[in-house]
Every structure is written in C-alpha cells, then in structure tokens.
C-alpha positions in Angstrom: 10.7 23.0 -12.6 13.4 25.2 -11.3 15.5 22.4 -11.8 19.1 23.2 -13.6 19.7 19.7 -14.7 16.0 19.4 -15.9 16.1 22.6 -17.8 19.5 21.7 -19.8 18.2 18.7 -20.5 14.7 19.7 -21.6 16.7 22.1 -24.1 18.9 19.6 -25.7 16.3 16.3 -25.8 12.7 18.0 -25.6 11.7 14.2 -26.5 13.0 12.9 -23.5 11.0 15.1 -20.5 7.5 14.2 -19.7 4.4 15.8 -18.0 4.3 14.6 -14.6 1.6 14.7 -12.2 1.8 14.5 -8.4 -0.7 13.9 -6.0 -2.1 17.1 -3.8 -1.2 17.4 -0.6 -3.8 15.7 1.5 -4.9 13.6 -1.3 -3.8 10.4 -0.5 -2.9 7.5 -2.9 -5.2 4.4 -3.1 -3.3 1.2 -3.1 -4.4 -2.3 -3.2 -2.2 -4.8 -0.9 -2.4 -9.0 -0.4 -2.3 -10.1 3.6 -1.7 -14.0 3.4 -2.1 -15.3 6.8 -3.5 -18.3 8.9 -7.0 -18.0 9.7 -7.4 -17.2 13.5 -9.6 -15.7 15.7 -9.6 -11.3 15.6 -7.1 -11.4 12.4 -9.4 -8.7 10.8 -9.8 -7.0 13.8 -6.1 -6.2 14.4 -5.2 -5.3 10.7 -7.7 -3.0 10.5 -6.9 -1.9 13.5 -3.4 -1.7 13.3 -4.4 0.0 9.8 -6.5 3.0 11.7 -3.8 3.4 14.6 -0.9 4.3 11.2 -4.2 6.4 9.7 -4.8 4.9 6.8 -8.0 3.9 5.7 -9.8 0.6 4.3 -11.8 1.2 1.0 -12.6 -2.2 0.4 -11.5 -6.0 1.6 -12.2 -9.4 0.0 -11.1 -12.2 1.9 -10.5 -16.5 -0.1 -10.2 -19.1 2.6 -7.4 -21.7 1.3 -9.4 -24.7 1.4 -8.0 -27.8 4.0 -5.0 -24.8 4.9 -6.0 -23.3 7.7 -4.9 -20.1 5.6 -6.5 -17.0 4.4 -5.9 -14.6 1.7 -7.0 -10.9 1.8 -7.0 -8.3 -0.8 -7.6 -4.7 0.9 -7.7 -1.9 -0.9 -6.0 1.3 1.1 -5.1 5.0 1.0 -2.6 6.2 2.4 -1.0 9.8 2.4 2.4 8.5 1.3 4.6 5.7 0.2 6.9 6.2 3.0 3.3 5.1 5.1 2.9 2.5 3.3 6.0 0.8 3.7 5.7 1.3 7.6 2.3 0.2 7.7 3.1 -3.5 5.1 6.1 -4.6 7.9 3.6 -3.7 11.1 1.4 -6.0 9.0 4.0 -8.7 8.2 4.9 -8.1 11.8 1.3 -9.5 13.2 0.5 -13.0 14.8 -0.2 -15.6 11.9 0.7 -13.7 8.8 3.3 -14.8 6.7 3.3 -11.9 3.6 2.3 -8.6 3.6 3.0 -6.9 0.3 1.7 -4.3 -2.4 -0.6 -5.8 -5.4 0.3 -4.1 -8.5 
C-alpha cells in the first residue's frame, strides 16, 4: 500500500487496482499436485517421506494404477507455507527412483 507506483496509478485508473488478499503468515497454502511414477515397492513411503523431511503436509492422496503399465498415478493434496517450498519440494519429487513427472494440478 505504501507503494508510489500503486498510488499514482490507483489515482488515474481506480478501475484498474483490485483488492488483494494474501495468505497469513503461518497459514500455509493447500495445493493439489500429480506424481506419475512406476509402481514399486516403498514409493509412498518415500514421497511422503521426502514430503515430511521439506515440512509439508499430506491432506489427502488417491492413488489409479495404469492397467498392464506397471505405472501409477497419484493425486496428493498438500500444504505448504510457500510457493518457493513448493517448487523445491516438486523437483525432490521428480528427483525420486521411478517417477517420471512431478507437477502442480490446477
């Protein structure tokens, strides 16, 4: 709000400035993500592992075998306290054994 650029404008194009809202400190952001992956042995043990060692936490997970693949798909939906840990924790994901995407739904 103390912005000088945002004031100027605000005066000459009220139309153009919108109420924002941003997320309190602590909150967190809930974001759903898609894990596609071959179907091995302790895969959901070490993403939502490797999801409690970044501190992040699993609200829910649905998991759709690819039939005849060998392949899984998971949907796992997240909070995190910031984007910025979200992007770190998507390429430790895309980083483990046997997945091949790790990317935000939505």
């Amino acid at each position: 709000m103390d912005c000088a650029a945002l004031a100027r404008l605000s005066g000459a194009h009220p139309e153009r400035v919108l109420p924002v809202e941003w997320g309190r400190a602590g909150s967190g952001y809930e974001v759903d993500v898609l894990v596609r992956a071959a179907d091995r042995r302790w895969l959901l043990k070490d993403i939502t592992n490797l999801i409690a060692q970044e501190d992040a936490y699993v609200l829910n997970i649905n998991s759709d075998n690819v039939r005849d693949s060998g392949r899984i798909q998971l949907r796992l939906r997240l909070k995190v306290s910031d984007y910025g840990q979200l992007s770190t924790l998507l390429g430790k994901l895309d980083a483990l054994p046997g997945v091949s995407e790790a990317r935000r739904l939505g």
